[in-house]
C-alpha positions as CSV (number, residue, x, y, z in Angstrom):
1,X,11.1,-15.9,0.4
2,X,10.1,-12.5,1.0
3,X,7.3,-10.8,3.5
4,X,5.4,-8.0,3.6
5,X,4.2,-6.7,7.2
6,X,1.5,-3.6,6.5
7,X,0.6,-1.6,9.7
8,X,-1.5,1.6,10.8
9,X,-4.9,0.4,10.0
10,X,-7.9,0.6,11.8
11,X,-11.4,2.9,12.6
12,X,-11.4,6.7,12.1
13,X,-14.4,9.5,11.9
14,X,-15.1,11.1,8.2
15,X,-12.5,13.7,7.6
16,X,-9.8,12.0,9.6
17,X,-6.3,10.7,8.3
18,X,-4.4,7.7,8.8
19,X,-0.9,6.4,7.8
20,X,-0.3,3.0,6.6
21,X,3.1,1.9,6.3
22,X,4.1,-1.4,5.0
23,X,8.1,-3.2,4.8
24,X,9.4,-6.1,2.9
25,X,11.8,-8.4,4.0
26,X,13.8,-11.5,3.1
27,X,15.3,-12.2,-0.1
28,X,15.4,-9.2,-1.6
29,X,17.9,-8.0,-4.3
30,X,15.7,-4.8,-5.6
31,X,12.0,-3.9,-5.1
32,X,11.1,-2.0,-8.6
33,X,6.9,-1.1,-8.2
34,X,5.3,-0.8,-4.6
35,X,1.5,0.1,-4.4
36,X,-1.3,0.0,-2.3
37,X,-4.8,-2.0,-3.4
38,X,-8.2,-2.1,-1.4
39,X,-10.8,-4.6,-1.6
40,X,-13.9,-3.5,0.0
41,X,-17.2,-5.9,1.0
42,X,-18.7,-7.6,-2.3
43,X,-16.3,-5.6,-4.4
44,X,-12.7,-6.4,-6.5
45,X,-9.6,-5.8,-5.7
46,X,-8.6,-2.2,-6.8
47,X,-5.4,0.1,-7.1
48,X,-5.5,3.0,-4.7
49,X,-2.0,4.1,-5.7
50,X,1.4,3.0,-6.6
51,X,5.3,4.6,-6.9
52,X,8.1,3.4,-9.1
53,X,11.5,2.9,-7.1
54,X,12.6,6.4,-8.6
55,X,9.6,7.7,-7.1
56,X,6.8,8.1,-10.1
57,X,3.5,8.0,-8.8
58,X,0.0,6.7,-9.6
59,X,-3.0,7.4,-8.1
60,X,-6.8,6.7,-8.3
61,X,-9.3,9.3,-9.2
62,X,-11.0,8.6,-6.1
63,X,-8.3,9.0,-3.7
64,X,-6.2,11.9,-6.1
65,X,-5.6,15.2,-3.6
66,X,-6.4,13.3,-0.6
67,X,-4.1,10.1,-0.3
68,X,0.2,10.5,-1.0
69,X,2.4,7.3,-1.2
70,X,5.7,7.5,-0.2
71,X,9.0,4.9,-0.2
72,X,11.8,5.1,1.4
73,X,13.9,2.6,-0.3
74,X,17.0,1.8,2.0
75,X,14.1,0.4,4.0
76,X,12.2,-1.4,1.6
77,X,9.2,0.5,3.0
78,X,6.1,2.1,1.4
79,X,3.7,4.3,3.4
80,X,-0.1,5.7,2.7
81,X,-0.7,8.7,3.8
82,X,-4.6,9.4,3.7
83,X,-6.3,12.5,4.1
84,X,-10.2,13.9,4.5
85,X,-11.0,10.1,4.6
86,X,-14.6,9.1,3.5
87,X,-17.0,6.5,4.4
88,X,-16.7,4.8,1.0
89,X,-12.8,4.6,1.5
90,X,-13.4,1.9,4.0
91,X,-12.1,-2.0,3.0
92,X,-9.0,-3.8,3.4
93,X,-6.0,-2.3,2.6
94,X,-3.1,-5.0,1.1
95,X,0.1,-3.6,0.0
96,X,1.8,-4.9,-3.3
97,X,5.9,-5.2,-3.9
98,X,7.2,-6.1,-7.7
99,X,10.3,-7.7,-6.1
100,X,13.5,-8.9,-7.8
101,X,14.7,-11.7,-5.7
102,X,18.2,-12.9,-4.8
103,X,20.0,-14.9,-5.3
104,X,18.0,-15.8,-8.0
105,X,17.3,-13.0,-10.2
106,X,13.5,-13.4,-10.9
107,X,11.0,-10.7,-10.4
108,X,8.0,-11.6,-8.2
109,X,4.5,-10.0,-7.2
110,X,4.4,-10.3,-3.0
111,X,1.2,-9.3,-1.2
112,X,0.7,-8.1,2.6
113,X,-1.9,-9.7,4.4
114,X,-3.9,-6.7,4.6
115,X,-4.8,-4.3,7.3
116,X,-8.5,-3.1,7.9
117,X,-9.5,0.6,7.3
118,X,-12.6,1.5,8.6
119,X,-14.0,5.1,8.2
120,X,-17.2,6.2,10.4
121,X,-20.0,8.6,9.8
């Protein structure tokens, strides 16, 4: 079983920044993609931004020059570092772990259980 615990949500003015960091635990042999998604009110689930274990990044055009993910892997841990943040950037944020288990070798897509963002005017 493994578990992701995100943190560092929560209400900030236009223009402000917040971190969110998120870490896996449990049975885990090797985590390959981690990302961030948001789901905001009446809306899907979208990709705000993901890193490859050697550290390959993706982002979305809306968040490109203003949000940087970051892992550090010997702590199974990806951050979200979000700049200039806008009203629309508000939702839930859930991070996402591709996660090879042990010691079963089968690859597996774990969720956090989301942490609220909530940017003011």
């Amino acid at each position: 079983q493994v578990q992701l615990v995100e943190s560092g949500g929560g209400l900030v003015q236009a223009g402000g920044s917040l971190k969110l960091s998120c870490t896996a635990s449990g049975s885990i042999f090797r985590i390959n993609v981690m990302g961030w998604y948001r789901q905001a009110p009446g809306k899907q689930r979208e990709l705000v931004a993901s890193i490859t274990r050697g550290g390959s990044t993706n982002y979305a055009d809306s968040v490109r020059g203003r949000f940087t993910i970051s892992r550090e892997n010997a702590k199974n841990t990806v951050y979200l570092q979000m700049n200039s943040l806008k009203r629309e950037d508000t939702a839930v944020y859930y991070c996402n772990a591709e996660v090879v288990t042990t010691p079963v070798f089968i690859t597996y897509d774990y969720w956090g259980q989301g942490t609220q963002v909530t940017v003011s005017s």
